[in-house]
N, C-alpha and C positions, 0 to 999 in steps of 0.2 A: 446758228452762229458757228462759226469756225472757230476756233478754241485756239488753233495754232497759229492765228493771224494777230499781229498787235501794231499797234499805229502810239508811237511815243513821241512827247516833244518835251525838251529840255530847253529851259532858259537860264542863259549864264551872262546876267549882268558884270563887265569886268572894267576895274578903273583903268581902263588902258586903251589906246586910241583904235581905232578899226584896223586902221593897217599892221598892228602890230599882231592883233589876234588873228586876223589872215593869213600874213606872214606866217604863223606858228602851226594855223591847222592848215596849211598845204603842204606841210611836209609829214605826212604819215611814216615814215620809215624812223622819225626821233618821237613819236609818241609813246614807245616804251618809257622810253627817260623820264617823262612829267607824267604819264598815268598808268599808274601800278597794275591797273585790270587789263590794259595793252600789252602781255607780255611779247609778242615777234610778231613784226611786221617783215615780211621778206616779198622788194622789188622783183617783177617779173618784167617789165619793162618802164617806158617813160609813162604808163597812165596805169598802172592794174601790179597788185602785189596780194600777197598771202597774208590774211592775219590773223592772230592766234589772238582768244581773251579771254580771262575768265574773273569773274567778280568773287564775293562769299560763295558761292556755292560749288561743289567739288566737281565741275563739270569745265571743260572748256569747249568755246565754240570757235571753228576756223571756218574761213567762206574768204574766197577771193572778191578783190574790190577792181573795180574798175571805174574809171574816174569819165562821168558821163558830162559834166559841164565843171567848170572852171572861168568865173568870170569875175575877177578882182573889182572891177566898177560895180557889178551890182553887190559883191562879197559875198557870194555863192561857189559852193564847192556842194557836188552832187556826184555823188556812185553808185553807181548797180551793186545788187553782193548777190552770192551763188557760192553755195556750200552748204553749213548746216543749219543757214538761213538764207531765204531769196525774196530779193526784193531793192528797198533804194534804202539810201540815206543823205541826208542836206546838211550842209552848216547853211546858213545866212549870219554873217556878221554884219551890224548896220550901229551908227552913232548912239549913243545913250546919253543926254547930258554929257560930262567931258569926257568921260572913258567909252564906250561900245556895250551892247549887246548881243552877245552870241545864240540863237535860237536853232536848234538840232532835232529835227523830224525826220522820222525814218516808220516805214511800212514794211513788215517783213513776215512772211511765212517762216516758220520753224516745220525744217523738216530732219533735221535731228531725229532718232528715231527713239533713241531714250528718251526724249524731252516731248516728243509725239506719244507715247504710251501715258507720262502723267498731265497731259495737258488741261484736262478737268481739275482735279486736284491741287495741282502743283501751280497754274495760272496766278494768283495772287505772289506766290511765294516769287515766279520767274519773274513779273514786275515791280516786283520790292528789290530783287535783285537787280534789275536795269539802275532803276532809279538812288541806290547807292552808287554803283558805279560810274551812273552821271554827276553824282555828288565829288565824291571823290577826282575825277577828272577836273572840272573844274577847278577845284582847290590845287591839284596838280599843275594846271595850263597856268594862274595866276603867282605859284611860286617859281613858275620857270620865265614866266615874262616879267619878273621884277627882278631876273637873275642877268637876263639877256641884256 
């Protein structure tokens, strides 16, 4: 087993219509504003930026994104990252009774080289620490689209 490979998926039921959560997660460069663990996201061009994040735990990770599909009819948004993680990540937003479904799967090597030295150890701790931060997010994305 590879220790520094993890495969997450997040489900975010939201009372809000698909378009609207699409709308929101294809603009990466405002996802500071609604999720606290996104602190800088910085554009390099029209598909690919730098971004910074850091959850509870005193570490931050940055890895450049680049935006590999974009396709509003199926509600897919999908990027490479490369930095101190490599690998992909997806939104799919699709209908859920009257509001949407947001589901967030992503496959990523950690090559971090702090984060590579306690990866036995520290494994449990780094996906307690995803999945707060997918909590959090959430809660974030649904106070900024009932603001919107």
């Amino acid at each position: 087993m590879d220790w520094n490979h993890y495969r997450f998926r997040s489900l975010w039921p939201l009372p809000v219509p698909p378009a609207a959560v699409y709308e929101a997660l294809e603009r990466p460069e405002d996802y500071p504003r609604w999720w606290r663990q996104v602190r800088e996201v910085t554009r390099l061009d029209d598909t690919s930026g730098v971004v910074r994040i850091r959850s509870v735990l005193p570490y931050d990770m940055t890895f450049t994104a680049r935006e590999v599909r974009r396709d509003p009819g199926a509600g897919v948004l999908q990027i490479a990252v490369s930095g101190d993680i490599e690998g992909w990540a997806r939104w799919t937003v699709t209908p859920r009774g009257t509001g949407s479904l947001a589901r967030y799967d992503q496959v990523v090597t950690v090559t971090k080289p702090l984060l590579r030295r306690f990866a036995v150890p520290g494994r449990p701790v780094f996906r307690a620490n995803h999945a707060l931060m997918m909590r959090s997010g959430r809660r974030g994305l649904l106070r900024h689209l009932r603001t919107v």
